[in-house]
C-alpha positions as CSV (number, residue, x, y, z in Angstrom):
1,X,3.5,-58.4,8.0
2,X,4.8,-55.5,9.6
3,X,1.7,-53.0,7.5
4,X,-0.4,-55.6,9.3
5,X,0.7,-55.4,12.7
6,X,0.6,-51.6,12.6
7,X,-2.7,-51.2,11.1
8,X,-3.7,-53.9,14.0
9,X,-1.9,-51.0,16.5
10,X,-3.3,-47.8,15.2
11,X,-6.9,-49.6,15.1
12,X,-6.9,-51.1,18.7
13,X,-5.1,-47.6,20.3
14,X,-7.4,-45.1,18.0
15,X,-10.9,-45.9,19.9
16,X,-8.6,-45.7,23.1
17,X,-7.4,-42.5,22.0
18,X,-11.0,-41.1,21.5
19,X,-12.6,-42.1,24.8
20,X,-9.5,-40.5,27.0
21,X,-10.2,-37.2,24.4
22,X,-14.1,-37.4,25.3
23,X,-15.4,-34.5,27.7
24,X,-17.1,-35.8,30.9
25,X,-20.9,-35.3,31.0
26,X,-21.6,-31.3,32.2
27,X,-22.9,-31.1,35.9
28,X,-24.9,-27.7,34.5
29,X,-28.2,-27.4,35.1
30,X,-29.8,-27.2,39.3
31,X,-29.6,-29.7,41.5
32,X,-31.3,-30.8,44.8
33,X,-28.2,-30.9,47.5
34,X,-28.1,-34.0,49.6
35,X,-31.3,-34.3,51.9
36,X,-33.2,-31.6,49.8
37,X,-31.4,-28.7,52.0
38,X,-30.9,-26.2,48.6
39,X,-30.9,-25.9,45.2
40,X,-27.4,-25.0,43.4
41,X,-27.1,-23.9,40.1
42,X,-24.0,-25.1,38.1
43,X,-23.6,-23.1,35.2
44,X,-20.4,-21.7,33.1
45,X,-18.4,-18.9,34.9
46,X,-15.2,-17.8,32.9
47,X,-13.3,-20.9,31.3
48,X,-15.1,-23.5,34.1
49,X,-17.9,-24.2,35.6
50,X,-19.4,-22.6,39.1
51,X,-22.2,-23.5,40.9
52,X,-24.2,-21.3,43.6
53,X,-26.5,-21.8,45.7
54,X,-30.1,-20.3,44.5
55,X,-32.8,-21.6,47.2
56,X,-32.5,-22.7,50.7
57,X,-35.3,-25.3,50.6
58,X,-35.5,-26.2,54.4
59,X,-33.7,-23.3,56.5
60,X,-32.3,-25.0,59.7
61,X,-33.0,-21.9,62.7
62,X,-29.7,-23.2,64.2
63,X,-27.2,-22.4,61.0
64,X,-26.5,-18.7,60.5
65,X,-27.9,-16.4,57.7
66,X,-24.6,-15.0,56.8
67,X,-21.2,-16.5,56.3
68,X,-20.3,-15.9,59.3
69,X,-17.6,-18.8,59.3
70,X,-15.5,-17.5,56.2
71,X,-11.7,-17.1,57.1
72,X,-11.8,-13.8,55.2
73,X,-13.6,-11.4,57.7
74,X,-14.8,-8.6,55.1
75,X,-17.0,-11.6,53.5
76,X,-18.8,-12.9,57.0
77,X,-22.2,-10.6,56.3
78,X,-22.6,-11.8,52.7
79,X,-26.1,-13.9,53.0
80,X,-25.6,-17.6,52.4
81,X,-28.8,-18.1,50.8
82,X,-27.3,-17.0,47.2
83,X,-23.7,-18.4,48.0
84,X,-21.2,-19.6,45.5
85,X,-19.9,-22.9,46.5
86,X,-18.6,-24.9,43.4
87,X,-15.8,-23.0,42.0
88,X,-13.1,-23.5,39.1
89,X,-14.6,-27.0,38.0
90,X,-12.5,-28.2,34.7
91,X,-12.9,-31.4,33.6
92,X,-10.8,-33.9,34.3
93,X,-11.1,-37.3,32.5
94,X,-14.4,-38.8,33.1
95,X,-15.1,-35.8,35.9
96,X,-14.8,-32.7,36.8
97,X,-12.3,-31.0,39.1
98,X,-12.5,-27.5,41.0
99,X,-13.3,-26.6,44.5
100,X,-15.9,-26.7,47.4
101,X,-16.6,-24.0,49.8
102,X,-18.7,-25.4,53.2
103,X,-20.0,-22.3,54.6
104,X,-20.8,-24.5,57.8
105,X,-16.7,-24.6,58.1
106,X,-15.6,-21.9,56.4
107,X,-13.3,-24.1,54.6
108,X,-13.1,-24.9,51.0
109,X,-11.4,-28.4,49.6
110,X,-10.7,-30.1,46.5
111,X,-13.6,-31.1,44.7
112,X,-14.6,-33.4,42.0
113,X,-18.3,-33.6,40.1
114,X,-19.4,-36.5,38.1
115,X,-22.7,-37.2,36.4
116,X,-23.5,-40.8,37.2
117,X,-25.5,-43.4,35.0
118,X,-28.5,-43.2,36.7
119,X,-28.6,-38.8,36.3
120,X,-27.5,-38.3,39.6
121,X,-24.5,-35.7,40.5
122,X,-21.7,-37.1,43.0
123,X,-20.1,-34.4,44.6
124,X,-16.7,-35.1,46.6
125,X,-14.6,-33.3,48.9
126,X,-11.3,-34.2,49.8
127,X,-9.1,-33.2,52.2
128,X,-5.4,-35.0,51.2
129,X,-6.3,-38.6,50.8
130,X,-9.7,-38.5,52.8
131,X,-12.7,-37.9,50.5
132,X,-16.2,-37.8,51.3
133,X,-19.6,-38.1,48.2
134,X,-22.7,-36.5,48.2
135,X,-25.2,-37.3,45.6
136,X,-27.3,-34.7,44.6
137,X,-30.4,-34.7,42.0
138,X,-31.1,-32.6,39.4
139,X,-34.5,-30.4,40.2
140,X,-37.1,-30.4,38.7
């Protein structure tokens, strides 16, 4: 009875086991930012997963060239068209965790990335409890 009960145990917990063990789908590949501003380009960097910016697609005349809003001063003149946003992503359960930099701000928050059922990326920032998701589409 007892031989029963634990075979019962291991086979219920095993499948259990194997799901939490699973890697989240990989956000690598480019993807069309929220209202078609950019392309990013998520792709391996080190241990995780960074993504940069590789093409402004619609250039807004009122935004600055440069990153002229970074808290570090010596980086203000880099150009924002090839910009590395998405940095450190790891995953994390069924996602992937890391960090967003918002040149508009200058301020980078916690991040998460998850490929969605339908192919589309969420993207969301948090700051403390308040989050915020943009879905993004992979380009073609």
């Amino acid at each position: 009875m007892i031989a029963r009960f634990a075979i019962a145990a291991v086979a219920v917990t095993l499948p259990l086991a194997t799901a939490a063990a699973a890697a989240p789908a990989s956000p690598a590949g480019r993807w069309l930012t929220e209202g078609n501003q950019a392309v990013v380009e998520i792709a391996p960097c080190g241990p995780a997963l960074c993504g940069a910016i590789v093409k402004v697609l619609k250039p807004d005349p009122k935004v600055p060239k440069t990153d002229v809003n970074n808290p570090d001063p010596s980086l203000r003149n880099r150009s924002t068209s090839s910009l590395r946003i998405l940095t450190g992503f790891v995953p994390d359960k069924a996602r992937w965790k890391g960090q967003v930099y918002d040149p508009r701000s200058g301020r980078t928050y916690k991040s998460f990335l998850a490929v969605q059922a339908d192919g589309t990326l969420a993207l969301t920032g948090c700051v403390w409890k308040l989050c915020q998701t943009q879905s993004w589409r992979r380009a073609q």
